[in-house]
N, C-alpha and C positions, 0 to 999 in steps of 0.2 A: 769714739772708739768703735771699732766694728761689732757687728750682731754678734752675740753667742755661739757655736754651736753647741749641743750637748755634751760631746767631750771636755770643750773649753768652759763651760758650764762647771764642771767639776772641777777644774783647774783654780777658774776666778774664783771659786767657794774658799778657793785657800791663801788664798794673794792675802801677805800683812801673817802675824801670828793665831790671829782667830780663827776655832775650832766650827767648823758649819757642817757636819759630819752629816745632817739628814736634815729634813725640814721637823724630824720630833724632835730633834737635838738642840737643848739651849747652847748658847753661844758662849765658848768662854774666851775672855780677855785678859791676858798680859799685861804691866806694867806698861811693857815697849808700844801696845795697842793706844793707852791710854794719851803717854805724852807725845805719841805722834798725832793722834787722834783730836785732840784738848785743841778747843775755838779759846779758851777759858783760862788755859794755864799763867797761873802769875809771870811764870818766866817769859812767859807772849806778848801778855795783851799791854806790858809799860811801854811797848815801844814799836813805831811801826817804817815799817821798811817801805823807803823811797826811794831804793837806785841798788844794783847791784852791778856790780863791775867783773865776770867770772875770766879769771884767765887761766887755760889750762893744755897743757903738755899730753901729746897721746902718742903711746908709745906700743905700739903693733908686735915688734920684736920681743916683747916681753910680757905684752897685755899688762903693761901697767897705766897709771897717768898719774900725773903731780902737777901742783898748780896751786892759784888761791882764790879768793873772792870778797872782794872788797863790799862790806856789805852796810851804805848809807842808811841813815833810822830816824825818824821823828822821836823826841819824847815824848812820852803823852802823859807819865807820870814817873812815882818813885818805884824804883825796880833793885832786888838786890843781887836779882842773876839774869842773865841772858841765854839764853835757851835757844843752841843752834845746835840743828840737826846734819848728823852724816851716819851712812850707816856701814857696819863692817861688810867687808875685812879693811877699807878704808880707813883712814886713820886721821884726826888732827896731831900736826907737828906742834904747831903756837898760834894764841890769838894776839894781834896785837894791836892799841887802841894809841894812836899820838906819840908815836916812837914807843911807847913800854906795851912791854909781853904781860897780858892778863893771866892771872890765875884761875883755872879753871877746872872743873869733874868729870865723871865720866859716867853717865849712868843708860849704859847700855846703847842705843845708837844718839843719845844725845848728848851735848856737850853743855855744861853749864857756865858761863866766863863771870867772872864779877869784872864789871866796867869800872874806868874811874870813879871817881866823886863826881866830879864836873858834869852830870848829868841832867842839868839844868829844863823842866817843862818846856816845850815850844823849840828847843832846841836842835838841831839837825849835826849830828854825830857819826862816827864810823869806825867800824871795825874790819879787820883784814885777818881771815883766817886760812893760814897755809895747811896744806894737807896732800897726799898721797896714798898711791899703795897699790897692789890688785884688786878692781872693781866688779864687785858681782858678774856673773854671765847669763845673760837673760836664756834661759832654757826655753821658753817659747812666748818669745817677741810677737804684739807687745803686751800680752798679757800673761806673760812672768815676764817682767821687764829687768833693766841693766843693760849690760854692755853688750854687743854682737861683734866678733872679733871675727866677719867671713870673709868669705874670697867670691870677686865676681868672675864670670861664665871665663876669663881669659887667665885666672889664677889671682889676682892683683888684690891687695887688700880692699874691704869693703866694711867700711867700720861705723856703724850706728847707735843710738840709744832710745828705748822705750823703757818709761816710769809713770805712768797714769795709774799703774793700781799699786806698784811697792814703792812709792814715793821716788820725788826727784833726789832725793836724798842719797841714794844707792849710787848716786856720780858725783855730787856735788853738795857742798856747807851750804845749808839755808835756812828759814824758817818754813818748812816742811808742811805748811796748812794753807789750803784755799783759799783762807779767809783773808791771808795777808798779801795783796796781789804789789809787787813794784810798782812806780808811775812808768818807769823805764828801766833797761837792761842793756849792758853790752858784752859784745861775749867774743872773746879769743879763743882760737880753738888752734893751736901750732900739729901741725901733723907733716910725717916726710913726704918728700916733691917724688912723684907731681902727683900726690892724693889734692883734689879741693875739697876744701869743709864749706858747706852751705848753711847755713844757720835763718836766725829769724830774722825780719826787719831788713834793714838796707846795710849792705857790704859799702862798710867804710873805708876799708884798709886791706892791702896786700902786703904782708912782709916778707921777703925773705931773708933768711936769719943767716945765710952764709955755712951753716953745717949741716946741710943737707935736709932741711926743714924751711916752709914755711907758714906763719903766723896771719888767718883770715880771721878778720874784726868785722863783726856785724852787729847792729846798736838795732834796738825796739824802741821805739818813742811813745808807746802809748802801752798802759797797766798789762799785764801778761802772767799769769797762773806759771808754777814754777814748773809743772810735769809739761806744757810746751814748750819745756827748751832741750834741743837736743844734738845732737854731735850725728852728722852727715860728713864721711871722708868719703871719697871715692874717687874714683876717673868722670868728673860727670863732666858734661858741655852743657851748655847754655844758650837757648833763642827765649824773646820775648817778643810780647808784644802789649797795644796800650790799649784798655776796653773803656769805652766811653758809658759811664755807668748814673746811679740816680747824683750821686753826687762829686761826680764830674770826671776828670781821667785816671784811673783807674792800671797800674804798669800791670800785668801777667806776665810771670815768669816761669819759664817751666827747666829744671835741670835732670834730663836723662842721663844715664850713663851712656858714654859715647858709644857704642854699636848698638844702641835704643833709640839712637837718634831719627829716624827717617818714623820708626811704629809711634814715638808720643810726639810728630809734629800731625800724624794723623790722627790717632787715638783722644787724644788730649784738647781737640777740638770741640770735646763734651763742654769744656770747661766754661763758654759763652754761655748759651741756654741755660746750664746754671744758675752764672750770676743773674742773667735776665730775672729767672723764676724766683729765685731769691728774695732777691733785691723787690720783688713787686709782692711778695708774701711776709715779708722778714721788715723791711727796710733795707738804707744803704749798706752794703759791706761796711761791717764797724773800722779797717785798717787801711784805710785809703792810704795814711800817711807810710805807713810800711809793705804797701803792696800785699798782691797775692802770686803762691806759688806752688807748685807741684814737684817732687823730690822722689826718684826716683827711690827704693829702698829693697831688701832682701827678705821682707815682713810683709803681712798684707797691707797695713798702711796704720795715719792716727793723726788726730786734730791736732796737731803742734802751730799753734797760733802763726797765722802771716807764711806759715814754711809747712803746709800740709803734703803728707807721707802718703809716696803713695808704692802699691808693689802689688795689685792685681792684676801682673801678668798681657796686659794693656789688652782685654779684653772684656767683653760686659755682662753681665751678673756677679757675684759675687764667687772667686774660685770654681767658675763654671753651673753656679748652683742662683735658683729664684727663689727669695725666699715667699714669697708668697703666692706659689706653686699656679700661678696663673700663666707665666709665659710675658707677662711686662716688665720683672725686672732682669729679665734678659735683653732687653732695648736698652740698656744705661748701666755705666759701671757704677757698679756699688759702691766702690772705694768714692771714688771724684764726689757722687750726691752726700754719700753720710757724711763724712769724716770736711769734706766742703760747711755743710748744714752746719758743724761745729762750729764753727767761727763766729755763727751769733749765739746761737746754744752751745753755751762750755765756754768759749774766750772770751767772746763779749759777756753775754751773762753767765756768769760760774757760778756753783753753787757753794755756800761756804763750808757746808762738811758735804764726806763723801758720803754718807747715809741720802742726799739727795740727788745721786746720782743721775736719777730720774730727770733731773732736770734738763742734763745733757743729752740721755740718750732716748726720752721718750720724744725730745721733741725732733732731737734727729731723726730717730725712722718716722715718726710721721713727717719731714718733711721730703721721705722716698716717695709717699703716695702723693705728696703734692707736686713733687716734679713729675709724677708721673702723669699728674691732672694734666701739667702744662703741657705736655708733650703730646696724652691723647683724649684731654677730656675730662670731664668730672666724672663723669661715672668710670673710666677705665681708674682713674686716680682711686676711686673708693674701691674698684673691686683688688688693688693690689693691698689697700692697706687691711681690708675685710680677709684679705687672704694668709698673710702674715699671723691670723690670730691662731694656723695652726702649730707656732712657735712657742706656743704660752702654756706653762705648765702650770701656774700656779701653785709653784709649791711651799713658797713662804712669800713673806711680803715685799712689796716691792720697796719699801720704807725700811731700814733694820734700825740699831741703837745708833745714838747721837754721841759724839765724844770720842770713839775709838776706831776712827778711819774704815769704819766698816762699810761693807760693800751690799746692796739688798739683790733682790732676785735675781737672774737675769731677764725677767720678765717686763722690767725696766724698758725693754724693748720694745716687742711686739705689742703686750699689753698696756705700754704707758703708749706708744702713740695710737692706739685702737681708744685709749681714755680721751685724746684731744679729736680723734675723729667723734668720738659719741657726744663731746661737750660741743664741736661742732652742727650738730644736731639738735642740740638740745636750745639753743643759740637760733639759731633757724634762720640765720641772715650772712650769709658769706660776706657783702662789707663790711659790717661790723666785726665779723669774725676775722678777719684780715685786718682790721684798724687794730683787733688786739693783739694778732702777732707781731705787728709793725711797734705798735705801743709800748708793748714787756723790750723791746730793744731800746727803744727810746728812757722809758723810766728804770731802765735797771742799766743804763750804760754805762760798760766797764767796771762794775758792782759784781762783788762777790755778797748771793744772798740765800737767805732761808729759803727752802722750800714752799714756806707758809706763806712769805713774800709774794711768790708767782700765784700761788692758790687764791691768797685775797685780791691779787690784782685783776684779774681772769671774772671772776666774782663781780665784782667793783663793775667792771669796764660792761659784762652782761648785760647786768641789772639785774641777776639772778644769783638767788645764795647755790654755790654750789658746794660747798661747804660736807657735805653729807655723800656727793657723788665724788670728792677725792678722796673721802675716808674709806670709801668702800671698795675702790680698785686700789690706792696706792696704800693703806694700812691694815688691810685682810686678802684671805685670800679667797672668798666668797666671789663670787660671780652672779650677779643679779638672776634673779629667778622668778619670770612673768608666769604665775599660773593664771588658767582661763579655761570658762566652761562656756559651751554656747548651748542652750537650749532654748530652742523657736526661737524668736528675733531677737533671744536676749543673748547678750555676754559678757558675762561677771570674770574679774581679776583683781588679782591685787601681786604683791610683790612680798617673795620670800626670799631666804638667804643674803639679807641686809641689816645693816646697818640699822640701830634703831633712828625712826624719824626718817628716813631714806623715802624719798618723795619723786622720784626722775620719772619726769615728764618721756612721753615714746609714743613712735607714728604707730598705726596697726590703721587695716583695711575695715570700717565700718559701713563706707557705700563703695557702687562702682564706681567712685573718682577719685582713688588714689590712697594716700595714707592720712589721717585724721590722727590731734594730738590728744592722749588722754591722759591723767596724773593719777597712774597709779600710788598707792600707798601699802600700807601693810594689813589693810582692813578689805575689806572685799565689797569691792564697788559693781552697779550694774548699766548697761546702757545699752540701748535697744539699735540696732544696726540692720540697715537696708543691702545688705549684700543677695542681688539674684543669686546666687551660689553660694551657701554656708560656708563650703569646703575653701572658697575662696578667700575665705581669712586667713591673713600674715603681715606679720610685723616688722616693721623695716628693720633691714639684714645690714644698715650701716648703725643701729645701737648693739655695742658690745656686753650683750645679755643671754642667759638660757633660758628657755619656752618649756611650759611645762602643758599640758591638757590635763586637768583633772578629774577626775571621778564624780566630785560631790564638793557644794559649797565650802558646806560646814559652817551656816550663820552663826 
């Protein structure tokens, strides 16, 4: 999803029914927070969803849609309700399971059905729930997400969906949680001619329906997060082409809207280097089988697995703005690198609540500063992402509560990929530290997982507990604090505003050749330093820390 700004800052604070009024402010939660929220809930976890069939009707003239989704299910135990999300003004008409219409509740955006009996362990089952109505209007796409009922530059409808922070639900019957990803998905989207819907995955089918509509069927073959799926109508055209990548050809498709056509056959050329950089930081593109694609949109853009949103204007920085005030992320569009970088952080690896948000978007923006390595270097790559850290407020944490779809800082950002640049650091071996970003793809593929998950694997893969350095950026709002005294050849430190036990190893200049490693602690350490020039002491400016000089030891 794209960066923050400060206004929208305020906005995401209120995406879902939870109260985040101030960072003094406790948080309060809703019912509607919890069972959207719930990894946990009885009505979830009996039964897990292996195929979704969505077919749906979009109607411009009226801003409505009607349609159903046939929703395949593993047993995996005894359940006495099913627990399928839609949210108003939406409506379920009937559930119904083998020809009969289930009985079912209604408890605020969730629908509760009692299945047959025949619910047999190991067995693979389905139900089809029809539904309609007028669908939320995403007031500012796509973070207030829903429906976008606009018009492109020549008047023509231009009709889209964003749901990453108010659930996929606000469109479409589902099991509304991260944690429960499809193996596959097919999705009909019928809209009038000559709008095309471009959707995820590979276009199966064209229909036309003969009353002035037609019916575009696009299938996902591999596990897919529900808030990637979304409804693209428009005028758009279509060139591709086939990128020859780590694991092998690779289609790129790109659909402008047709008078955008000539700017994203130039523009869109970002799209190689890319993969390139990617792909040798990350591993392969996880969606060979379903391609990759670029979509024009009326929003700034959003990781929708295989079908990436894109609408910055087909120019580079982000809405004309760097966010890391250096002048390099104006060499590359922001849309194409972040919202691209999702594919293996967020689609490939998703996190199973949104309290880990983190996971998606710390590792997206640092993978800004590593495109930007690729492009000019390590050191320009560090000074964009060193630069970014004036985005970080710290004002609550970057972690919030588990269970009620809650969203934590926006800090998430700047400061969660300034945390993989500093574990970067701390790490002190770029191959290795590139075999672990390669690796978290490889052992968490197509895995929806804990946050704690990435933490120990990161850990594991080092050989170093870091344990204590994700506590301190992603669950406070503390920022490391080096104090240090030099008097004559000595210079005493230790580290305050931490985490108890907080141990992070950090360069600082103790002779004239460079940065030396020392491990501070919270007690106050000393060690004698050959600097010709006192004044000449400083501390490497790629660990995400504050410097203090102090007055007096204080043994």
């Amino acid at each position: 999803m794209p960066r923050f700004g400060p206004a929208v800052t305020a906005l995401v604070l209120l995406l879902g029914s939870a109260a985040h009024a101030s960072a003094q402010t406790v948080p309060v939660y809703t019912r509607a927070d919890s069972l959207r929220g719930s990894t946990v809930s009885p009505a979830r976890t009996w039964w897990d969803v292996t195929y979704y069939d969505l077919q749906v009707a979009v109607n411009p003239a009226d801003s409505t849609i009607h349609g159903h989704n046939t929703i395949a299910y593993r047993v995996l135990g005894s359940g006495q309700e099913m627990q399928i999300d839609l949210q108003e003004p939406l409506g379920v008409d009937s559930i119904v399971q083998d020809g009969t219409a289930l009985s079912f509740r209604k408890d605020g955006n969730a629908y509760f059905a009692t299945p047959l009996d025949s619910q047999e362990v190991g067995s693979v089952r389905a139900v089809t729930v029809y539904y309609g109505g007028a669908p939320h209007v995403a007031r500012r796409p796509p973070w207030d997400g829903g429906f976008t009922w606009g018009t492109d530059e020549e008047g023509r409808p231009w009709i889209v969906t964003t749901d990453e922070g108010i659930g996929s639900s606000i469109w479409w019957p589902l099991k509304d949680s991260w944690v429960d990803e499809p193996d596959s998905v097919n999705v009909g989207i019928t809209v009038p001619d000559p709008l095309v819907h471009v959707g995820n995955g590979r276009l199966r089918e064209v229909t036309p329906n003969g009353d002035g509509t037609t019916t575009w069927e696009w299938f996902v073959g591999n596990p897919i997060n529900g808030y990637a799926i979304n409804v693209n109508a428009a005028n758009y055209v279509h060139y591709g082409d086939v990128y020859q990548g780590e694991a092998g050809a690779l289609t790129v498709d790109f659909w402008p809207l047709d008078y955008n056509l000539e700017k994203a056959r130039t523009h869109f050329t970002q799209t190689y280097p890319m993969l390139a950089c990617f792909e040798h930081w990350f591993g392969p593109y996880p969606f060979y089988e379903d391609g990759f694609k670029l979509i024009d949109v009326p929003y700034p853009g959003m990781e929708h697995q295989s079908a990436v949103t894109y609408g910055n204007g087909y120019a580079n920085g982000y809405g004309g703005r760097d966010a890391s005030g250096t002048g390099l992320g104006m060499e590359w569009d922001f849309i194409i690198i972040h919202e691209a970088a999702h594919e293996w952080f967020a689609n490939n690896i998703t996190a199973r609540d949104r309290a880990d948000g983190w996971v998606h978007e710390a590792f997206a923006n640092y993978a800004e500063g590593l495109y930007t390595e690729c492009l000019f270097g390590k050191e320009d790559g560090a000074r964009y992402t060193v630069g970014v850290r004036q985005g970080i407020r710290n004002d609550r944490p970057i972690i919030p509560d588990y269970e009620v779809a809650a969203w934590g800082s926006g800090d998430m950002y700047p400061k969660g990929g300034n945390l993989l640049h500093t574990i970067r650091q701390i790490v002190g071996d770029d191959e290795l530290w590139r075999n672990i970003l390669r690796g978290l793809n490889e052992e968490f593929r197509y895995q929806a997982v804990a946050g704690t998950q990435v933490e120990a694997y990161i850990s594991r893969e080092a050989g170093i507990d870091l344990s204590k350095v994700f506590d301190q950026y992603l669950r406070t709002t503390m920022v490391p604090a080096l104090e240090y005294r030099i008097e004559g050849s000595d210079l005493s430190y230790r580290w305050s505003e931490v985490v108890p036990g907080f141990d992070m190893q950090i360069g600082v200049t103790l002779d004239d050749n460079g940065y030396t490693v020392i491990h501070p602690t919270e007690r106050w350490q000393t060690v004698r330093f050959e600097l010709s020039d006192p004044s000449a002491f400083a501390v490497d400016p790629n660990y995400y820390i504050e410097i203090r000089s102090v007055g007096s030891v204080g043994r």
